[in-house]
Steps between C-alpha positions, in 0.01 A plus 500: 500500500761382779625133632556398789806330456718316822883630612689227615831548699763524249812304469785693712795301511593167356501343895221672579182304552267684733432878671352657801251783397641780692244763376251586301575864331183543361101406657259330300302723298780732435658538165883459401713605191670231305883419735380650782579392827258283608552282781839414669635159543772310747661180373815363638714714331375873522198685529368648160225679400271333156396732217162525339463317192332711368249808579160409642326536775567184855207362477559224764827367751511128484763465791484753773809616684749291684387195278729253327439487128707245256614617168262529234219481709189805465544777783279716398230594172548838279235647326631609198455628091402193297704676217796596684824596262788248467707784702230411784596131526551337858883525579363194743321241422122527455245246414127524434300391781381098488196405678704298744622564852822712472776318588584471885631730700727356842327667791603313781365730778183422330504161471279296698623287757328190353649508216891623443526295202601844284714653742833561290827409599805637330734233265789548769240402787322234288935357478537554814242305595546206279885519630350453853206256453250765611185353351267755310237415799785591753596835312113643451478505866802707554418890609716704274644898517529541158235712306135420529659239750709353280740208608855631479825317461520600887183335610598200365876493613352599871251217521763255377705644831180447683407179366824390542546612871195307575661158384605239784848499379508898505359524818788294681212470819364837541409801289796692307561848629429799279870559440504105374212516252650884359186705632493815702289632748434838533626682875338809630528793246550278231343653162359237233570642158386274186760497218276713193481299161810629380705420805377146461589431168861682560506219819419171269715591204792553743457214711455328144832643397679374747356122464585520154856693480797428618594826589861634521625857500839659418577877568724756334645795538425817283665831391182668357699840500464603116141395503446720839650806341324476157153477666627787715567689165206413293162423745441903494513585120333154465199609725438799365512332146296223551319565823619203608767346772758378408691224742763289529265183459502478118867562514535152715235326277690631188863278615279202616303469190860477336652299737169246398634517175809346601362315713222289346479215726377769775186584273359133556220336688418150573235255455619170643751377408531718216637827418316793299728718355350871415543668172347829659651696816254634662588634859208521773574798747412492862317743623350638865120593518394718754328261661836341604402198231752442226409468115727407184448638176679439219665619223481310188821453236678700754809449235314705228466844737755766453594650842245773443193191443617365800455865686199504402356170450626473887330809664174381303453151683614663826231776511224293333589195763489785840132601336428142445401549142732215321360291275509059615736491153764730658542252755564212300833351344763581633822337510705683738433701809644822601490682863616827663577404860671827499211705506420373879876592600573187473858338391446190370233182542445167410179558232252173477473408090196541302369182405525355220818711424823365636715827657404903646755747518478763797693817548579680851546849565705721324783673780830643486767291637859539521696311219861415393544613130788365307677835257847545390636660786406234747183388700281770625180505739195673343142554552286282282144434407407135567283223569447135576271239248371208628414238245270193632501243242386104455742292565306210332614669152732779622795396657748748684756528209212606302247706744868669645633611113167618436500713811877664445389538093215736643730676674724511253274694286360740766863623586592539134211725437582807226486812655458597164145321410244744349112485600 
């Protein structure tokens, strides 16, 4: 005997809500074993791909690709053992089908144009809107570029511009040039090049970030000589131990983790007028897809890893992130940011903070540079390893005592680095 039993999209992440089915791995009619890959999702956090429940055999796709589905809501029917073990259960959440009308699916591009009573707006739009006095009349006739036509935070801020420019008072007698009202028009040769999905989000949460923050950034100086000449010592023997590289980014992680211990008022965010102080440190890592885009995944209880966890916990998240093969939960919770502006030559920036956390910590490129050591027999010029930090930090909670201390107390820690550590 066999059920037909319904997969809904599972729960993956606590902010996330809703997904974009990328594609389907498997047809209808063909069978699948119990966690494999079966379809691949988008939300806004990363693109995943959802196990089997269990084995069986797809016997029908409820939401077709490029469709919006919410959480919890059926995507698709498996035809599977009635008497499946407990090893077999659903790792997602599975009902048994209900002779009701599975819940609805947003398809916007679908949607009739006498009725956009379902079309979905997001909780920042539906804000925004309310913020504004858009009426819910006024934002269903809105064209949108998000998915399946979606309105975006975009739309709506450029038809405020528009609606705006078309006010008596804006229009000061005649229309408002294109330089007035912040649009562009295209000259010969121009190439139109829509932002992906990823590029978006990256674009709100920064603009967001801004709003929110008060941003401020201090810089300092490096010597990063003894770490330099350790790697230089151990990233062979390490290799050909562990098959695996080993860099001078878990070194830097290792003294900022500690320097967060010190520093507790760094490993903060802020809700309001209040303050959340972290018990865990865990440290989200920038990192560069080849597609240009940037993700962040992060390393939980950062403070519990011995150098070598951090080696490899590190070179894990980076690989896994350049296949896109993370996990929504990797991208979740972190409390302070961490970026290598030194791999792109560069010497030192001014890094935008990751919202809802209050500070980011970026390090330029390592080079040598001529520098005055102190010994007994006088001042001398030598060659030494070093590099700049630049620490961006919210000055709303953070002020430049504080965010500048924290800064030198990384330092601090990189330039007293044991030659001596084992790994």
């Amino acid at each position: 005997m066999s059920d037909i039993i319904e997969i809904v999209l599972p729960q993956m992440g606590e902010s996330v809500m809703e997904g974009t089915i990328l594609k389907w791995l498997k047809k209808e009619g063909e069978s699948v074993q119990a966690d494999e890959a079966l379809l691949e999702v988008a939300t806004d956090k990363v693109d995943t791909e959802i196990p089997s429940p269990q084995t069986g055999i797809l016997h029908k796709i409820l939401v077709a690709e490029g469709k919006v589905a919410q959480v919890g809501a059926p995507i698709a029917q498996l035809q599977g053992s009635a008497a499946a073990s407990p090893e077999s259960e659903p790792k997602s959440q599975i009902s048994t089908p209900k002779e009701k009308t599975p819940a609805p699916i947003h398809d916007v591009s679908q949607a009739p144009s006498t009725d956009r009573r379902k079309r979905f707006f997001s909780p920042l739009v539906k804000k925004i809107a309310k913020e504004k006095g858009i009426s819910r009349q006024e934002l269903e006739s809105l064209s949108g570029t998000g998915a399946q036509g979606r309105v975006t935070k975009k739309d709506l801020l450029k038809h405020l511009e528009l609606r705006g420019s078309s006010s008596p008072a804006s229009r000061k007698g005649g229309l408002l040039s294109h330089s007035e009202t912040g649009l562009s028009i295209p000259g010969s040769g121009d190439r139109i090049v829509e932002m992906d999905r990823m590029r978006r989000i990256i674009s709100d949460r920064m603009i967001a970030s801004k709003q929110i923050s008060a941003h401020v950034s201090s810089f300092v100086e490096v010597d990063v000589t003894n770490m330099v000449l350790w790697r230089n010592q151990h990233k062979r023997a390490f290799y050909e131990r562990e098959q695996e590289v080993l860099s001078l980014t878990p070194l830097f992680i290792q003294s900022l983790v500690k320097a967060i211990k010190d520093f507790p008022q760094i490993n903060v965010s802020v809700d309001g007028y209040r303050i959340l102080e972290k018990k865990d440190i865990n440290i989200g890592v920038a990192v560069a897809l080849p597609s240009g885009n940037l993700i962040v995944p992060v390393i939980p209880k950062a403070d519990s890893l011995s150098l070598y966890g951090l080696v490899k916990k590190l070179n894990d998240l980076v690989r896994r992130a350049r296949k896109n093969a993370l996990k929504p939960q990797e991208l979740e919770g972190g409390t302070y940011t961490f970026s290598n502006l030194g791999s792109f030559g560069n010497l030192m920036g001014t890094p935008i903070i990751m919202q809802p956390q209050v500070a980011i910590l970026a390090v330029g490129v390592v080079q040598k540079r001529p520098s005055v050591l102190e010994t007994p027999q006088g001042d001398a010029i030598v060659v030494r390893q070093k590099m700049f930090l630049s620490h961006s930090y919210d000055h709303r909670v953070i002020d430049g005592s504080l965010g500048g201390a924290f800064a030198r107390r990384v330092g601090d820690y990189m330039e007293d680095f044991d030659p001596e550590t084992k790994i």
